[in-house]
Every structure is written in structure tokens, then in C-alpha cells.
N, C-alpha and C positions, 0 to 999 in steps of 0.2 A: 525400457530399462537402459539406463550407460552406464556404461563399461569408464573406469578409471584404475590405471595403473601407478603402483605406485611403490616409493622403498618404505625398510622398515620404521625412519623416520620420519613419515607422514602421517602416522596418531599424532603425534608431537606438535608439528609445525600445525597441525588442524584443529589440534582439543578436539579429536572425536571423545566421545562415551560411547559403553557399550550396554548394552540390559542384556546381553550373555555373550560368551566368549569371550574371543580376543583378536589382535592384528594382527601380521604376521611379524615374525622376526627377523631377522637381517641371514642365518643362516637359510629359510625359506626363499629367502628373496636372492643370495646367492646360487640357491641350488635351482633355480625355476621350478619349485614344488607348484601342483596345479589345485590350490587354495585361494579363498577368497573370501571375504567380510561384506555381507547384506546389508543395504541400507531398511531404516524400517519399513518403508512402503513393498521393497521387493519380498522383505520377511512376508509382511501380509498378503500378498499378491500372490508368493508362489508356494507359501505355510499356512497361511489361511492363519497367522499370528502364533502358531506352534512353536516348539521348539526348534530351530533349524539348523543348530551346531549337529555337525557330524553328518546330515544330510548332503545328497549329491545334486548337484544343479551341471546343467548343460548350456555350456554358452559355446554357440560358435557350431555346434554336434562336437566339442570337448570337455569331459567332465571333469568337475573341482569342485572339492569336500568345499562347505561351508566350517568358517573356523570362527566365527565370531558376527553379530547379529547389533548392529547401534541403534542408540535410542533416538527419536523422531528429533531432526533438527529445523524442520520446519521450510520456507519457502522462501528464494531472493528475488525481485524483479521479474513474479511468473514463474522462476525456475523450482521444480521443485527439487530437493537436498536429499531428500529422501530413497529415492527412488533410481540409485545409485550401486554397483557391484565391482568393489575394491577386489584386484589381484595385482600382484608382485607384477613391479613394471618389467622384470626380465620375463616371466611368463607373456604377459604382454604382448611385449617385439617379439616374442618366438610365434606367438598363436596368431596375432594380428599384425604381422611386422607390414601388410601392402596397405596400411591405415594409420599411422603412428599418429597421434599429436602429442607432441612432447612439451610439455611445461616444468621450470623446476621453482619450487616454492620454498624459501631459502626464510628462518626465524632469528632476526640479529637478538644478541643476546642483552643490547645497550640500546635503546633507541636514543643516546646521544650520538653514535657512531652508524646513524646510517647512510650518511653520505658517503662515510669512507670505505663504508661496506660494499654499499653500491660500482663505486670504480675499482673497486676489488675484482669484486665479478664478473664486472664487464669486463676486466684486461682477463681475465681467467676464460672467460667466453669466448673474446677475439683469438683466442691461444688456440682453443679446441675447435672452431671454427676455421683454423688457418688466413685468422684476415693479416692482412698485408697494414703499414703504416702508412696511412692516410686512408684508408678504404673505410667504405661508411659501413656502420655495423649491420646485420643481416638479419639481427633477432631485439626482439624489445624486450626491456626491463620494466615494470610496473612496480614500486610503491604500494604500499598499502594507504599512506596518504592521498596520494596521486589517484588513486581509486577511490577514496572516498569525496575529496572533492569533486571527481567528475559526479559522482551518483547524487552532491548535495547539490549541484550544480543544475542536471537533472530534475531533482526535487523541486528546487524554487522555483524552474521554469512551471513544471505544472501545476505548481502551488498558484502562483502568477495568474496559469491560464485559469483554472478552478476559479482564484477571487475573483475576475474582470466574469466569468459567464454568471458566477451568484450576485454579482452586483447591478450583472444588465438584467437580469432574470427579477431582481428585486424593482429595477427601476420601474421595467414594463409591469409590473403586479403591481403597485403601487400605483401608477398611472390606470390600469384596470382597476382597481378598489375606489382609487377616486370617482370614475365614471357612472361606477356601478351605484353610489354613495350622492349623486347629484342627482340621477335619476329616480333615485329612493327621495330624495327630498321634492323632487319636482312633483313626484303622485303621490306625497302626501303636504300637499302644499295646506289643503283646507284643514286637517288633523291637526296641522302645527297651529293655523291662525286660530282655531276653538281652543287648543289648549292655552294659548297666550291667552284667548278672550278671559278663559275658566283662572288665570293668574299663575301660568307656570311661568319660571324667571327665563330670563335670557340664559343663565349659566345653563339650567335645565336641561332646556332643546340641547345647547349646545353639547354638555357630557352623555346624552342620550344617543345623538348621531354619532357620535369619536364611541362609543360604547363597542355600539354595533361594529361599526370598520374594525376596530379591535379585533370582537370575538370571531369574526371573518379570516383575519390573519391568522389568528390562534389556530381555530380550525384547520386552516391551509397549512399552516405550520405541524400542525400535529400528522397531517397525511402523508407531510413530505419526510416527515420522521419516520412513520411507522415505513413508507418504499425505502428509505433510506435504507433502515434494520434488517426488510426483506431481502437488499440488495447485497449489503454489506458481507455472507459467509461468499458469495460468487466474485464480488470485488477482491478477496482476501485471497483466492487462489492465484492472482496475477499481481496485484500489488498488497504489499501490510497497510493494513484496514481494520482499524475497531471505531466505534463511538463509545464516548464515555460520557457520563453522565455533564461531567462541566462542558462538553459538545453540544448535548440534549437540555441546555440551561442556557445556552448564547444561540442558540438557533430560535426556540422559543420568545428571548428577551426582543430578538432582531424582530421577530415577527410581529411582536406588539410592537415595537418602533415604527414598524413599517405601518400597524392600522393606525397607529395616532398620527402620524404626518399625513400619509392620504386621505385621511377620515376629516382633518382639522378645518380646511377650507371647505367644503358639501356642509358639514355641522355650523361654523360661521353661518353662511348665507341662510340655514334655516331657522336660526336663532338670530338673526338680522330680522328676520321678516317682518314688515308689518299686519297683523291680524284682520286690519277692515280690508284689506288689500286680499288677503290671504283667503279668507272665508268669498270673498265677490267671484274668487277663482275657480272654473269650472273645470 
């Protein structure tokens, strides 16, 4: 469980919800009242999903009435949101003062104005910090932009790595399907040259072999679906993870793409062949 301290204007700047209770108030957080607001996972974990307004929890071996219990907000980057126990940051430095990490999370009210907000802050920082003019500043300012580009930034890199390992994963399979599809055609060299003999066309052979490589991929494709869906509730707890149905339609399509191109050339040379040739073949 972590511990996050905070004022009364932090429902705010957060958009929490709750499914009972409430946050604390700005009087609470002036008086170091020793209250606190559960996140959902802590509800479950130490209510078993109960009620848990009015219940006493121990953090620390200090005990603080639960005042308000939030509704599940789910998971960032592995971190889970949940699993989180909000008390008044003056409580806080009083009970945990030899551990502070202090963040302050500030909601401009214009997001046309937040550049000028920003060197608001910062000279209002360097003030309460004591910095000196020309001295470099001692604490960081983050954007909410500025964080999300890093995290899309992020994304596209492993988006990036993801496409190059399913493209070289698709290359090598392909080159195995081909193999696998020449060999099939090699040991039934004499099947082909009797059907030719019996009058089957050249298209024939040829949409019979691409058939097969097809329903091979499809196959592969469907197993790597079903590990996929296996995988995907464990993948969800560290990064957001669903497949969705237009996901389960372009994996599929790729994978019939992939048997007709490996399958095209093995089908060729067995719809090439010639029959007196073919049947002489032992």
C-alpha cells in the first residue's frame, strides 16, 4: 500500500470519484486530523470490499478513521492507482516527516495561459526555495503535456520494437511454410503427375497447394490468437492491453497473406510439372 499526502484541493486537481464517502476538507488538513481516503484495492484488501467509512486502519502503528473509500481507477505504466491511502499532507510531515516526498500538482484554469503560469510558479518556487539570481533551479516543473509526450514517445518506441519482432517472426514463418510446402510437393511428386495424367488443370494443382499454406497460417494464426487472449489479463496489469475484435481481423487477414505468398511459389513448381516426368519419379 502507498501512502500519498495531500490538501484539501487534491479531489480537484485529480477528478477522484468516490462509491462512499468523501475527502478531507481544508479545515481537516489545517488541523492535522488523523483521516484518510482508501483507494479501491486497499478497500478490498483490508474490508474484504465492506463498508470502510468510519473504520479505523493503522499506518505507521498510527491510527486514522477512514473518511471516504474511491471507485477503482485502474492501472498506469504497471503502477497500480488503486492501491493507494490518501491523508492530509500536514498529517503527513507530522507522522512521516524523516521520508517526505513532496510534489505540488497545480490545475491552470485556461490551458491558453500555461506558459505564463508555469514562470509564475517557478519565480514563486525560487522565492520559497531561497534561490539566489542566476542560480539554477533545484526542483523540476513537469507539464502535463510534457508528460504525455514523453509516455507517446515511449509508446512509439515499443510500438516500433513490437512491429520489426512481428515482421521478422512473420519473415522466418513464411520462409518455414515455404520449406515445409516444397517438401509436400517433392513427396507427392507422382499424385500430382496422375492427376495431371486423370486431366486436372494447371490452375487446380496450383489453388490446391496456396490452399493448403493458407489453411496452415490460418491455423498458426488462430493459436497465436488464442496465447494472445491467454496472455493479455497478465499483460494488462503492467501495461493497457485489450484486443479487439478489428485486432482479431488484421492478425487473421495477415496470416492468410502470409500462406498465399509462401505457399505461391512450392504450388507453381507443382502445377509446372510435367506428368510423364512426374509419374517416371520414384
Amino acid at each position: 500500500v502507498f501512502m500519498d499526502g495531500g490538501s484539501a484541493e487534491h479531489q480537484a486537481v485529480n477528478g477522484y470519484t468516490f462509491s462512499e464517502g468523501r475527502f478531507f476538507d481544508a479545515n481537516e488538513v489545517n488541523g492535522s486530523r488523523p483521516v484518510c481516503v482508501l483507494g479501491y484495492d486497499a478497500v478490498h484488501s483490508l474490508f474484504k470490499g465492506d463498508n470502510a467509512v468510519g473504520k479505523k486502519v493503522k499506518l505507521n502503528d498510527i491510527t486514522y478513521e477512514v473518511i471516504g473509500a474511491m471507485e477503482k481507477r485502474g492501472t498506469f505504466m504497471g503502477f497500480s492507482m488503486d492501491n493507494t491511502v490518501y491523508v492530509p499532507v500536514t498529517r503527513m510531515l507530522s507522522d512521516f516527516a524523516n521520508r517526505p516526498n513532496v510534489s505540488i500538482l497545480v490545475k491552470a484554469p485556461d490551458m491558453k495561459n500555461i506558459d505564463e503560469m508555469t514562470e509564475e510558479i517557478r519565480g514563486l518556487m525560487r522565492k520559497v526555495r531561497h534561490l539566489q539570481p542566476g542560480e539554477e533551479d533545484d526542483f523540476a516543473i513537469n507539464k502535463q503535456g510534457s508528460l504525455i509526450d514523453t509516455f507517446n514517445k515511449v509508446n512509439r518506441i515499443i510500438s516500433s520494437c513490437g512491429l520489426f519482432i512481428t515482421g521478422l517472426s512473420l519473415f522466418v514463418g513464411g520462409i518455414g511454410i515455404m520449406n515445409i510446402m516444397f517438401v509436400s510437393v517433392a513427396e507427392r511428386t507422382k499424385e500430382i503427375g496422375l492427376r495431371k495424367a486423370l486431366g486436372a488443370r494447371r490452375r487446380t494443382i496450383l489453388l490446391q497447394f496456396m490452399l493448403e499454406a493458407l489453411l496452415i497460417c490460418l491455423f498458426g494464426g488462430i493459436i497465436g490468437l488464442l496465447i494472445a487472449f491467454a496472455f493479455q489479463p497478465i499483460v494488462s496489469i503492467y501495461i493497457p492491453a485489450s484486443i479487439s475484435l478489428k485486432t482479431v481481423v488484421i492478425a487473421l487477414l495477415i496470416a492468410a497473406a502470409t500462406g498465399v505468398i509462401s505457399g505461391y511459389i512450392p504450388a507453381r513448381r507443382a502445377a509446372e510439372m510435367d506428368p510423364v516426368d512426374s509419374l517416371r519419379n520414384e
